[in-house]
Each structure stands twice: as structure tokens, then as C-alpha cells.
SEKE-431471 format. One record per residue (C-alpha): residue number from 1; x, z, y. Coordinates in steps of 0.5 Angstrom, whole numbers. Layout:
(NUM,(X,Z,Y))
...
//
This chain:
(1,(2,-8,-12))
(2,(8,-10,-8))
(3,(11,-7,-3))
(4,(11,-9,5))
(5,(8,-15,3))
(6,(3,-19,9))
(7,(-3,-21,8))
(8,(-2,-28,11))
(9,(4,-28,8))
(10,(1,-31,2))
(11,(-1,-39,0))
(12,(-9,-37,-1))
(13,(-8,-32,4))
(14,(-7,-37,10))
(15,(-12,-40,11))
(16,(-18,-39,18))
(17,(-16,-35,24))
(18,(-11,-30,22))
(19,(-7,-36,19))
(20,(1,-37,21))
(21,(2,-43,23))
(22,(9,-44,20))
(23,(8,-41,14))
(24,(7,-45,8))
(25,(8,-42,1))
(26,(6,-44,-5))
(27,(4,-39,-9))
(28,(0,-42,-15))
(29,(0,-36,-19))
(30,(-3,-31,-14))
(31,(-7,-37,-12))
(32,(-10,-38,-19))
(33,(-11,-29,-19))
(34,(-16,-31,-13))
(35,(-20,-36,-16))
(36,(-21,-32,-22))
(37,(-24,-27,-18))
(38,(-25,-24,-10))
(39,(-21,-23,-5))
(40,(-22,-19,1))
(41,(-20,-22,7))
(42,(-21,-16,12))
(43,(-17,-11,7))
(44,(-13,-5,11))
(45,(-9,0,9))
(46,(-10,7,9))
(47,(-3,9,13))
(48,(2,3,14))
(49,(8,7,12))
(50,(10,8,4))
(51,(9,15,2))
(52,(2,16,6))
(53,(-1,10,3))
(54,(1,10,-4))
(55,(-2,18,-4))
(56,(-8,15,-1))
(57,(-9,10,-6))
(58,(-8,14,-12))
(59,(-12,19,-9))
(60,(-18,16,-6))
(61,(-16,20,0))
(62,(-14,19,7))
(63,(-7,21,9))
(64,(-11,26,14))
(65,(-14,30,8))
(66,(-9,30,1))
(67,(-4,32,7))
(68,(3,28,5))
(69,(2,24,12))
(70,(9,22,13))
(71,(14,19,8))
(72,(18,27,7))
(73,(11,30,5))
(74,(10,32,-2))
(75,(3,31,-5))
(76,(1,38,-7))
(77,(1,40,-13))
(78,(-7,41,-15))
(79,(-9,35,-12))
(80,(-13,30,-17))
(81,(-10,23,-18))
(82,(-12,15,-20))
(83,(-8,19,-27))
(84,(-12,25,-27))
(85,(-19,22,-26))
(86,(-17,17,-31))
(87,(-14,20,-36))
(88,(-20,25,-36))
(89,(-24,19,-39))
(90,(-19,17,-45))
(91,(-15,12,-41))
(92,(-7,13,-41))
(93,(-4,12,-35))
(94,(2,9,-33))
(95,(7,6,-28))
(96,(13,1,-28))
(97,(15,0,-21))
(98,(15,4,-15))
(99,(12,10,-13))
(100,(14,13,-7))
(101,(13,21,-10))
(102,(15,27,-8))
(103,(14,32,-13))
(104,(11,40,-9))
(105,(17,43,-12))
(106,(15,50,-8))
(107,(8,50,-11))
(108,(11,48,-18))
(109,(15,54,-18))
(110,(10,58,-15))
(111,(5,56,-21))
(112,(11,56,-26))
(113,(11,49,-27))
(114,(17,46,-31))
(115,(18,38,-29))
(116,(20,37,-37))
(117,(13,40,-39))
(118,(8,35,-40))
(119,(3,38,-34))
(120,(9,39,-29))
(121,(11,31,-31))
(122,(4,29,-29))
(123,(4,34,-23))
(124,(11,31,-21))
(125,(10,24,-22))
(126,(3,23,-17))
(127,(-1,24,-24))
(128,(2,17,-28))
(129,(6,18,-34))
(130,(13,15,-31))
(131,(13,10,-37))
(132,(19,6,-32))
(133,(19,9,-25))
(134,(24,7,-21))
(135,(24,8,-13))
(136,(30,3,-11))
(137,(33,7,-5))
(138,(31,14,-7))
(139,(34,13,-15))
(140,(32,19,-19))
(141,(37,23,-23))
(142,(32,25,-28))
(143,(30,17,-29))
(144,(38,15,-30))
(145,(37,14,-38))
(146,(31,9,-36))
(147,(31,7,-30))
(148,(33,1,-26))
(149,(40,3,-24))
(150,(42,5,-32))
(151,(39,-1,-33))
(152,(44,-5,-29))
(153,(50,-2,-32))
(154,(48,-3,-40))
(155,(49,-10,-37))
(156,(56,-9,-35))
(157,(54,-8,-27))
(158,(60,-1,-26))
(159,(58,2,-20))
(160,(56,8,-17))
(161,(49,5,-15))
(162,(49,-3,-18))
(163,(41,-3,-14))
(164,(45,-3,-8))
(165,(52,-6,-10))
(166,(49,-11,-14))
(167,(42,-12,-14))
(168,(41,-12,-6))
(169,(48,-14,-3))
(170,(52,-21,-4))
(171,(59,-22,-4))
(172,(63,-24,2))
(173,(69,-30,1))
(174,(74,-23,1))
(175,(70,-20,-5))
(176,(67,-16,1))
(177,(60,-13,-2))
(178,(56,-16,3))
(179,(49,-10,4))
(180,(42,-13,4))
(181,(40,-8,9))
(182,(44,-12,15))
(183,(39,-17,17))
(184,(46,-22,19))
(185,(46,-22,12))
(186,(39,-24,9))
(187,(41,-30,8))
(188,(45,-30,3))
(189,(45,-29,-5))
(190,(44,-23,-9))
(191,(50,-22,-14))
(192,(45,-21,-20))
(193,(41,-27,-23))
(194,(34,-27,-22))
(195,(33,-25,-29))
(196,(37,-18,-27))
(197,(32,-18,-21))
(198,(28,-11,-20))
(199,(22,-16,-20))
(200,(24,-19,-27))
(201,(26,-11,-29))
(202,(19,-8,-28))
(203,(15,-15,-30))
(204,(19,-13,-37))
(205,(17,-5,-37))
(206,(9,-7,-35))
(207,(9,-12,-41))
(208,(13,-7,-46))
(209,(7,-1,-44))
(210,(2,-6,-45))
(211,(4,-7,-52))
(212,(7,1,-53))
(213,(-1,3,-51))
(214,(-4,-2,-57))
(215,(-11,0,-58))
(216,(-11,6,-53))
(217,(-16,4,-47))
(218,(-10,4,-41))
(219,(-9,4,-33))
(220,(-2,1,-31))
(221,(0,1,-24))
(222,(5,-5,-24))
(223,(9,-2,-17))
(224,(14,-9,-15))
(225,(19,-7,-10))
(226,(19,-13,-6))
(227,(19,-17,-1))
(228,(21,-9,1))
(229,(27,-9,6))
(230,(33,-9,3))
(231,(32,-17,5))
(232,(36,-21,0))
(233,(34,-26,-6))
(234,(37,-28,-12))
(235,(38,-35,-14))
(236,(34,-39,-15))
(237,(29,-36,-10))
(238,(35,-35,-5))
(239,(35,-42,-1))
(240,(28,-44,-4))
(241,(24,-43,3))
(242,(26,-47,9))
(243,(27,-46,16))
(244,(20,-50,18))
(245,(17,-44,15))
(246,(19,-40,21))
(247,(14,-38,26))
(248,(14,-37,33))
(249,(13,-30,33))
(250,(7,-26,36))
(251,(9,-24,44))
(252,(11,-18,47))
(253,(5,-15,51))
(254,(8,-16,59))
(255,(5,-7,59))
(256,(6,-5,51))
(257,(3,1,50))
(258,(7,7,51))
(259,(7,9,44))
(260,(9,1,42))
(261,(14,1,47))
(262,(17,7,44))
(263,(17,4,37))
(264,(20,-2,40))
(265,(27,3,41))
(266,(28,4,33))
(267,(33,0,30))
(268,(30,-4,26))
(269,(26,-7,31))
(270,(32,-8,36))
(271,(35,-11,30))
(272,(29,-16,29))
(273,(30,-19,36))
(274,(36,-21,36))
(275,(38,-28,36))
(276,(37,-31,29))
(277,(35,-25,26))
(278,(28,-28,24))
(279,(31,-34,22))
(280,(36,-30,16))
(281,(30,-26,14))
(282,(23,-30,13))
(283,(25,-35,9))
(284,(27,-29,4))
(285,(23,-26,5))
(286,(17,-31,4))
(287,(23,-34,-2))
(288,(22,-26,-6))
(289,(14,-27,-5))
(290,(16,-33,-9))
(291,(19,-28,-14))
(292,(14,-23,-14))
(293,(8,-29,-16))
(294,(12,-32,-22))
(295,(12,-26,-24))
(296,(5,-24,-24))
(297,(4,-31,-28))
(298,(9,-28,-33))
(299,(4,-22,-33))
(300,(-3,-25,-33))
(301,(1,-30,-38))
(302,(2,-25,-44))
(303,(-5,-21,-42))
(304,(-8,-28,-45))
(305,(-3,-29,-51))
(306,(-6,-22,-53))
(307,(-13,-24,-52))
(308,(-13,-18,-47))
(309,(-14,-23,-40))
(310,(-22,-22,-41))
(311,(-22,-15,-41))
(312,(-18,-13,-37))
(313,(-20,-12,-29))
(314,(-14,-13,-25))
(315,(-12,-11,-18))
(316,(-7,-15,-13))
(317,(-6,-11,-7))
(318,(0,-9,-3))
(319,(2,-2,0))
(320,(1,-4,8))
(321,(5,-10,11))
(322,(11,-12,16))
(323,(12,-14,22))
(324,(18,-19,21))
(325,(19,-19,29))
(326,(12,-20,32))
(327,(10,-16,37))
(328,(17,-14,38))
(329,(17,-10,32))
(330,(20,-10,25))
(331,(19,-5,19))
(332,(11,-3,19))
(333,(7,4,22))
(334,(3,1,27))
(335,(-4,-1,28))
(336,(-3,-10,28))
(337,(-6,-14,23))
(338,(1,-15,20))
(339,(3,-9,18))
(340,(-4,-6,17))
(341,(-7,-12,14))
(342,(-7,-12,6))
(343,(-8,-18,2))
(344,(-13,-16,-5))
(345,(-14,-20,-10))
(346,(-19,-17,-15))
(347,(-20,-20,-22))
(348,(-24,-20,-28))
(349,(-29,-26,-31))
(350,(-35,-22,-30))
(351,(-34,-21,-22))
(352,(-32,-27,-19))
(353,(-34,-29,-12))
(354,(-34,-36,-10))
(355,(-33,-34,-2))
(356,(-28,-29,0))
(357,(-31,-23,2))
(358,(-29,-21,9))
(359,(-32,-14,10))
(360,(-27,-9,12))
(361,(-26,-5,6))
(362,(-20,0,4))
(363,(-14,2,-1))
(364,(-18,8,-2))
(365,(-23,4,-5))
(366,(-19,2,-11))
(367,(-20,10,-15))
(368,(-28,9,-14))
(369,(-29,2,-16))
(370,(-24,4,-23))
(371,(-28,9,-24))
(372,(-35,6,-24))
(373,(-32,0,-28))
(374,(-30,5,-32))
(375,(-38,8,-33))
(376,(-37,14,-28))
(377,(-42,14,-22))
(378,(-37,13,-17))
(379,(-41,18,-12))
(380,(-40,24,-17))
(381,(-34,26,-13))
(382,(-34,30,-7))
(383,(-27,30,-6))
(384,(-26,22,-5))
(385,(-26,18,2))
(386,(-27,12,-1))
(387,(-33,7,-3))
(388,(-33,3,-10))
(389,(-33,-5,-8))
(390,(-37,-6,-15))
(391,(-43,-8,-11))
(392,(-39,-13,-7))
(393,(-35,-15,-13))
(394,(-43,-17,-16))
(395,(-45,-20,-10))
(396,(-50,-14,-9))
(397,(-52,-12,-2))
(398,(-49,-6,0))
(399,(-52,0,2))
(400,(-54,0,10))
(401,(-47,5,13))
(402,(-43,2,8))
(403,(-38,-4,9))
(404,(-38,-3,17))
(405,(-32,-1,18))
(406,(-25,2,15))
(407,(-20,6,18))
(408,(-12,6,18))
(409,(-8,12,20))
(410,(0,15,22))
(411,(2,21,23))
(412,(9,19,27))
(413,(12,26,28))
(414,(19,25,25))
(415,(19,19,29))
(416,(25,19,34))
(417,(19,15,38))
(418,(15,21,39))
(419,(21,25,42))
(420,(22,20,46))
(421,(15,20,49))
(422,(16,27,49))
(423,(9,28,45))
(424,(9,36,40))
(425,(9,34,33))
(426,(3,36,32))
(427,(0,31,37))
(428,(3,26,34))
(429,(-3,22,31))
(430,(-7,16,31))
(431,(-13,13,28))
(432,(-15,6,28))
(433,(-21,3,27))
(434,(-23,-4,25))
(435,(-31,-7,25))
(436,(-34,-13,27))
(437,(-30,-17,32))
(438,(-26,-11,34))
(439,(-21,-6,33))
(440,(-21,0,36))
(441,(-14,5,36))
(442,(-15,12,38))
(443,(-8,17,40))
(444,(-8,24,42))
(445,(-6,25,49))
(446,(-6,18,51))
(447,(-9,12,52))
(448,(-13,8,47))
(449,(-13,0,46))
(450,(-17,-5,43))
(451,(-17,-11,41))
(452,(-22,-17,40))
(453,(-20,-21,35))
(454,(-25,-27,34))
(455,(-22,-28,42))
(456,(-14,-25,41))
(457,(-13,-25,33))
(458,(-6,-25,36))
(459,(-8,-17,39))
(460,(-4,-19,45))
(461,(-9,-17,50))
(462,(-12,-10,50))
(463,(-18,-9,52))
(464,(-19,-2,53))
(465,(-19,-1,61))
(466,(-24,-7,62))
(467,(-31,-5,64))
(468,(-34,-10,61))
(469,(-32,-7,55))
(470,(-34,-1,56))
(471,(-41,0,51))
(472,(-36,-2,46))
(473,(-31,3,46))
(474,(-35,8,47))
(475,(-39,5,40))
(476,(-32,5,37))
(477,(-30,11,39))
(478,(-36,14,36))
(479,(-34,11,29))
(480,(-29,13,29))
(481,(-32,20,31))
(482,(-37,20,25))
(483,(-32,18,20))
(484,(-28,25,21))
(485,(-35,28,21))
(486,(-39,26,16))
(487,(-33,26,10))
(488,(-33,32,3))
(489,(-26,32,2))
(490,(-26,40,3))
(491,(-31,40,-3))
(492,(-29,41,-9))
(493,(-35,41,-13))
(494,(-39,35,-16))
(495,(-45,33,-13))
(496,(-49,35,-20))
(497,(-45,42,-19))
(498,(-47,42,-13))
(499,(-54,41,-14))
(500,(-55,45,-19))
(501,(-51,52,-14))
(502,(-57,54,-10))
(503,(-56,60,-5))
(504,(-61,64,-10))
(505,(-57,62,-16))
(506,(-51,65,-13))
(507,(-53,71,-9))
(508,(-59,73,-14))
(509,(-54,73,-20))
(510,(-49,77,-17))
(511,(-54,82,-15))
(512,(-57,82,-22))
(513,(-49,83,-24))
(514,(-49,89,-20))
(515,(-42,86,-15))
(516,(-46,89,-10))
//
């Protein structure tokens, strides 16, 4: 997984109508990963902001059900994850990367849970086994013997936060630390070389949690920071992507949306608009992709010296994407393409697809098709959101309800937009919708938009107000609507469990008991 990285911000990913017409970039490695295997085309985020989405990856859940829906929520303690399901069928699950965790440390202590014990580790740290976590920003203190910070300083980096002074900060002619959080400085080099890099650490802990597992089947989520804001490359990937890379940015509507509008107010968007601001960030941007690819082929490299390239199923996706100025927007959070579309690549040589799979499909779909890779029936669960790809991945037809649409959600009550727009917190919610040519996006207490994106893969012309269009958004609304209604998630049963407890089991046993 990497972090904030777009769909068609890699080289097979730009190709047809969503492509970026200025952006090429050489990405061999990825590339090789996708003829291998299949890509999704039309693969969607559950929550285009980090910590939500991450949740929902490793829960098979939406963010509107395991409840951390926005990046400061905990995932709370109890809720089964990827590592939970798994490591219940003997795989050892690890992580070398990022997670964006946040451990429910009030229901640890209520449970009387330790964080140094082995269940409150896995309870703390999302159900993984932190092989190598490190979260950038967020350094962990518990981390600081492994982490990446410690890290740097074993090379001799003395600072108190060598991620950021070092790592992702530059050096200005007066020895100034230049940080890579200005975008006015996006263009220089960072003052690691590319062998320090995060992307290189976390390269180098997957490859050491491959061989410590040895023979013990294993899952591990290799989690890159980047393209991630800070925006700044080491040499040699600083400089190796030109300015021709640029593209025009998509337009602002002439009415945004009162909720696009608001966003457009933050910081991080201002920042993209002024002048030169893309210009410093994209070819870096594009340049620490680079990065990220020759390190997927370092990884699939050694996955073949150790004969493991055949039995391995391996999944390339990223958390959600960036706006990098479109729409007048920076960071990520709404409904576009280029914040909600994902690139997925998923391989194995027993599942290979000679044509791109253009069905709307979902992080939340991951859990269950490694379940079913596994041997687990997929639909066991009751509790999942997500929809096993195995039938797409064997070139099956789905069946019917399946496949026709996905969903994206956010939850912007932190964001200073929802004071702005005067919206309560607990009404601050969107959906959106993404079937056929359409996508369809609903907010509480405000108008919704849609877009036709075979006609306007720009979404630059809401459609939602035209009266030709209204069968439409009444039947998008509708998906919508039986997307909320129809899902389990409040039953923690199985659906063997389930079966099996009938009302005259229930109540005529404890009648028999004498309870009553």
C-alpha cells in the first residue's frame, strides 16, 4: 500500500479516458506486477482520508460501521481485523510501514489490557504484529528502538526528529532546514540519500519479516509513506521527473458546491493554488512513485530468489489519492476521481486476466478475498462489508447485485469546512456512489451532485438539477439507500451460528433450563 497515491498517477494506470494527458511516468516494475496479474480499474476507496480508510481495509467494514471515521478515532478495542481473521487460521501477520492506528486506550483499560502484553499489542497495533511500524508524523514512542527515527540516528542523523529534519526537509544555502511540508520547497532534495529513504527502510523490514517467518504461512502489510505530503525526493529520484509531466489542472466549477467550496478555504488547498505551486509538486510527487516501484521490484525481486514468487498473492493498492491542485483542491477527503480512485493491482499466477477488470470494486474487498484465498468461505462472516474479487480474479461471472456498485464515504466534522458551512457534527456526513457511467454523491442537509463520467470523467458539470437526469438520481439514491439497508454488520454470528440458532432452540432451551 502506499499512501496518497492516484490511480492514474502510474505508467499502466494512464491509459483510456481517465488518463492525465501530461503525465508520463515509467513505472516498469508496477507495470510488470499488472501483466502478471489484474488491475481494477474502477477500484475506490472506502473513506478518501487515511485513518478510515486504512480501519476499513483491515476490517472488511465501512467507516460508518467499526466506527473510526475520522483520522483522531480509535478502532475499538474488540473489533476483528485482516490480523485477527488470519492469524485464526495459522498465518502470521505482520507490518513494516505505516498504519495510521490509534489504539481505544480507554476500552484497553477498561478491559484491563496492557499494551506490552501479547493481546493488548495486537489490540493496540489494528490486530498486526508491529514487525516495523513507523507512522512518520505521528513517531511512536514505544517504536523508538525500532522505528524509523532510531533508525536514522544509528546513522549518525542527530536530531530530535531526523524524519523531519533529515528525511523530508532539504538544506537551505545558509544551512537553513528547509521543511518539506512548504510546498515552495517541493522541488529540492532531501538530505538523506535515496538508500536512507522511508521507502528504502520499509523495503528493507518487509525483506527482514519474510525471512524471519521462514516456513510459517504469513500475511504482511508492506505500508509505504509515500508519495504522502511531506513532498520531497532524495537524489536520485529529485529532478528525475520534468515539468512536461505537469498537467493542466482540472477546473474549478463557475458554483462549486457549498461543501467543495468550503474545503476549498483550507490551507492545503490555498497552498496548491498559487502560482508555481504544482509546478514544484508533481514532478516529485511523480518522481517519489518512481521511488516506491523500484522498490516493489527490489521486493518481488527477492520474492523469486526465494522461490515464494509462485505462492505468494500479492496485492498493490494505495490508501486513497491526491488532488494535487484539481478542482481546486489539495490533500484528499472528497468524492473526485483523483482523491477517491485507487490503483489495484492484484497478482498470483494462478489469477491472471489478460483484460483490466473495470467493475466498481473496494478496499473492503481485500479481507474477504484473502480469506477465500485462504480456503475460508468468504460469506462465513456476517460482520463484512466487503465482496471476495476471487470470482473476478478466475474470470467467473459474478453473481447478480454483485459488482454494480461501490460506495465512498466522509465524515468532515473536524473539518474547519463544516464550521464554515454552519453544518452540526453529527450531520456532517456524505456517501458516494459510483455505478455504471454515474457517480452519485449524497450529503445530509444539503444538495446532492452527479456526475456523468463517460460524458465529463472531469466531474466538472453536476448533473444533479437537470431534469433529464432525474430516473437517474432517484435510481442512484436508491443504491445508495439499499446499500445502508441491506448490510449484517450489527451481527456478530456466522451464518452457520445463525442457521443453526432458531427462536425454538433459544427460547424452548431456556424454558427447559428453568430461567423462566
Amino acid at each position: 500500500m502506499a499512501d496518497q497515491l492516484r490511480a492514474d498517477c502510474w505508467g499502466a494506470g494512464l491509459t483510456g479516458a481517465q488518463a492525465l494527458p501530461g503525465a508520463k511516468l515509467e513505472t516498469p516494475n508496477l507495470e510488470a506486477l499488472a501483466r502478471r496479474g489484474t488491475v481494477f480499474t474502477r477500484a475506490y476507496c472506502p473513506a478518501a482520508i487515511c485513518g478510515p480508510s486504512r480501519m476499513a481495509f483491515y476490517t472488511g467494514q465501512f467507516a460508518s460501521t467499526h466506527g473510526s471515521t475520522v483520522n483522531t478515532a480509535p478502532l475499538q478495542v474488540g473489533t476483528r481485523t485482516l490480523g485477527d481473521r488470519l492469524r485464526d487460521r495459522g498465518v502470521r501477520v505482520g507490518l513494516a510501514g505505516k498504519t495510521h492506528m490509534r489504539a481505544d486506550t480507554v476500552g484497553m483499560a477498561r478491559l484491563g489490557l496492557s499494551d506490552i502484553s501479547d493481546q493488548g499489542v495486537l489490540a493496540a497495533e489494528c490486530g498486526f504484529e508491529p514487525f516495523a511500524r513507523d507512522d512518520g508524523l505521528h513517531p511512536l514512542k514505544k517504536a523508538a528502538d525500532k522505528g524509523y527515527n532510531a533508525y536514522l540516528r544509528g546513522l549518525g542523523y542527530a536530531a530530535d526528529n531526523p524524519w523531519h529534519d533529515f528525511a523530508n526537509s532539504a538544506l537551505g544555502p545558509d544551512g537553513d532546514i528547509l521543511s518539506g511540508w512548504y510546498l515552495r520547497n517541493a522541488d529540492k532534495a532531501a538530505r538523506i540519500p535515496a538508500e536512507h529513504s522511508e521507502t528504502a527502510w520499509t523495503t528493507d523490514r518487509a525483506i527482514d519479516f519474510i525471512t524471519d517467518a521462514g516456513d510459517t504461512p504469513w500475511c504482511l502489510h508492506v505500508s509505504y509513506i509515500k508519495p504522502h505530503w511531506p513532498y520531497i525526493a532524495p537524489e536520485p529520484y529529485c529532478g528525475s521527473v520534468g515539468p512536461d509531466a505537469v498537467w493542466a489542472a482540472a477546473p474549478v466549477p463557475e458554483n462549486p458546491h457549498p461543501v467543495h467550496r468550503a474545503f476549498m478555504d483550507h490551507g492545503e488547498c490555498v497552498g496548491f493554488r498559487e502560482s508555481g505551486a504544482r509546478e514544484r509538486v508533481i514532478p516529485t510527487y511523480l518522481a517519489l512513485i518512481r521511488e516506491v516501484d523500484t522498490h516493489v521490484g527490489r521486493l518481488m525481486a527477492f520474492l523469486k530468489d526465494r522461490n515464494l514468487d509462485g505462492e505468494t498473492l500479492v496485492v498493490f493498492t494505495s490508501d486513497h489519492g491526491d488532488y494535487l491542485g484539481d478542482h481546486g483542491l489539495g490533500e484528499k477527503q472528497l468524492f473526485h476521481d483523483p482523491s477517491a480512485r485507487i490503483p489495484m493491482i492484484i497478482s498470483h499466477p494462478d489469477l491472471h486476466s489478460d483484460a483490466p477488470i473495470d467493475r466498481p470494486v473496494n478496499g473492503v474487498d481485500l479481507l474477504p478475498t484473502f480469506l477465500e484465498a485462504l480456503g475460508a468461505d468468504p460469506d462465513e462472516p456476517l460482520d463484512l462489508d466487503g465482496r471476495s474479487l476471487m470470482p473476478l480474479l478466475r474470470g467467473e461471472d459474478p453473481s447478480p447485485g454483485r459488482f454494480e456498485e461501490t460506495v465512498c464515504e466522509l465524515d468532515y466534522a473536524t473539518r474547519t469546512a463544516r464550521r464554515a458551512l454552519g453544518i452540526d457534527p453529527a450531520r456532517a456526513r456524505g456517501w458516494m456512489v459510483r455505478a455504471g457511467r454515474w457517480k452519485y454523491i449524497h450529503w445530509l442537509d444539503l444538495p446532492p451532485q452527479l456526475y456523468d463520467l463517460e460524458d465529463d470523467p472531469a466531474e466538472g458539470t453536476d448533473r444533479a438539477a437537470d431534469p433529464t437526469c432525474a430516473a437517474t438520481l432517484r435510481d442512484m439514491k436508491d443504491r445508495l439507500t439499499d446499500h445502508l439497508l441491506r448490510r449484517l454488520t450489527r451481527c456478530s454470528f456466522t451464518r452457520s451460528e445463525v442457521e443453526s440458532e432458531t427462536d425454538d432452540y433459544y427460547f424452548g432451551g431456556r424454558i427447559k433450563m428453568g430461567v423462566w
